[in-house]
LUMRO-304536 format. One record per residue (C-alpha): residue number from 1; residue in three letters; chain; x, y, z. Coordinates in pm, 1 decimal, always signed. Layout:
<nodes>
num NUM, residu Ala, chaine A, east X, north Y, up Z
...
</nodes>
This chain:
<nodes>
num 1, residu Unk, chaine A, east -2278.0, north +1123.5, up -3281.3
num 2, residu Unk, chaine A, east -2452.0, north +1130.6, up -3627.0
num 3, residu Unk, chaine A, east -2703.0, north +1047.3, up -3733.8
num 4, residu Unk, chaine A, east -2869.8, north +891.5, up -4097.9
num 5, residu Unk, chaine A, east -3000.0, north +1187.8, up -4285.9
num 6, residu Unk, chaine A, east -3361.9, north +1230.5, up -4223.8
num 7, residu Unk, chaine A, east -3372.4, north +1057.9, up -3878.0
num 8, residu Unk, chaine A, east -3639.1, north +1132.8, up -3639.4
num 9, residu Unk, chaine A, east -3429.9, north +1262.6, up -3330.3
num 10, residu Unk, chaine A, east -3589.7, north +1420.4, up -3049.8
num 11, residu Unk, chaine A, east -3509.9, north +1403.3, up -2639.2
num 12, residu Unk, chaine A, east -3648.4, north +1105.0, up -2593.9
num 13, residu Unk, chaine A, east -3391.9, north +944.1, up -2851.6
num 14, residu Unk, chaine A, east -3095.5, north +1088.9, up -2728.5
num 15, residu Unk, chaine A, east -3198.4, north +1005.4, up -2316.7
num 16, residu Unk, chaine A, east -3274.5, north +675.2, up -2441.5
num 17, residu Unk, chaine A, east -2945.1, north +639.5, up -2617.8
num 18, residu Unk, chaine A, east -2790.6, north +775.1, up -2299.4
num 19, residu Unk, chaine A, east -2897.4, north +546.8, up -2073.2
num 20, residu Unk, chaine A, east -2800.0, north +244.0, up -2307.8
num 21, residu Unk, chaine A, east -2441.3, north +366.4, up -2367.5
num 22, residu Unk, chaine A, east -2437.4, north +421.1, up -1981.0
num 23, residu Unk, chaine A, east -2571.0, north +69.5, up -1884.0
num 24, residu Unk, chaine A, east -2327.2, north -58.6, up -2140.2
num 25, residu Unk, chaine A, east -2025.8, north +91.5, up -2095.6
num 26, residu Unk, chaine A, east -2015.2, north +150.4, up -1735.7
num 27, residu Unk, chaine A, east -1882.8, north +530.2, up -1703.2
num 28, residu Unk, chaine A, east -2126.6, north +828.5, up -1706.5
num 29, residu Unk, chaine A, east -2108.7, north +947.0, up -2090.3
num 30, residu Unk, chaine A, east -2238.9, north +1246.4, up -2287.3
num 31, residu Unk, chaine A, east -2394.8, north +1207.4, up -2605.2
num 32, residu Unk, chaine A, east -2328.5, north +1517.9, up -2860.9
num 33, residu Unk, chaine A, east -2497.7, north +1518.5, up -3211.9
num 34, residu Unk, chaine A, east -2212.8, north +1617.6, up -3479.1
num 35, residu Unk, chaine A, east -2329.6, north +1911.6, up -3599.7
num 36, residu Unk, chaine A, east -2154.0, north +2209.0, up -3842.7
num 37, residu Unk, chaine A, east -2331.6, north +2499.5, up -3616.0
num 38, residu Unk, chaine A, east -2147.6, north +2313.2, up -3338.0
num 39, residu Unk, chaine A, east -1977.7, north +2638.4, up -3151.2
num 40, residu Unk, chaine A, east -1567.4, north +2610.9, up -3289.5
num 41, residu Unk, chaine A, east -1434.5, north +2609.0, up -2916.6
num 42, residu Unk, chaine A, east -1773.5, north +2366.8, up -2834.6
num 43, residu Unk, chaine A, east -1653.8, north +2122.9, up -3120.5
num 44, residu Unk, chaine A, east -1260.9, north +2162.0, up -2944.1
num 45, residu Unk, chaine A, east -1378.4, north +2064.0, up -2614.9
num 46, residu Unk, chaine A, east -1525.2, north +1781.9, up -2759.1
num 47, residu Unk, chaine A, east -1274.8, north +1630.7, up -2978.7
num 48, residu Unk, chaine A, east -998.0, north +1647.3, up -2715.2
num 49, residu Unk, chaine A, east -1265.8, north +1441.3, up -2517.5
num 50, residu Unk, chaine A, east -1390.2, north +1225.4, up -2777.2
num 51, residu Unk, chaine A, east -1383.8, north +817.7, up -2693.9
num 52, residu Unk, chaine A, east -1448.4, north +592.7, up -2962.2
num 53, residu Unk, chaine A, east -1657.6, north +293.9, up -2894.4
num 54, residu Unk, chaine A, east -1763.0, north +59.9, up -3215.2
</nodes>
């Protein structure tokens, strides 16, 4: 997930943002924030898991 530059992300957000993606989409989903101090085997685990949805 990213996000604009300068957005105001905190728990709440991302639960929130859970629970939408959840109600929408049916399957239980985990949100990750795109980020370059993302561990290296982190970010591999969650590219070969990645599911595009837009």
């Amino acid at each position: 997930m990213r996000f604009e530059p300068g957005a105001t992300v905190t728990l709440f957000t991302l639960g929130g943002l859970l629970n939408d993606l959840e109600e929408l989409l049916g399957p239980k989903v985990d949100v990750v924030e795109d980020s370059p101090r993302m561990r290296a085997d982190f970010r591999e685990e969650v590219e070969r898991d990645i599911r595009r949805v837009a």
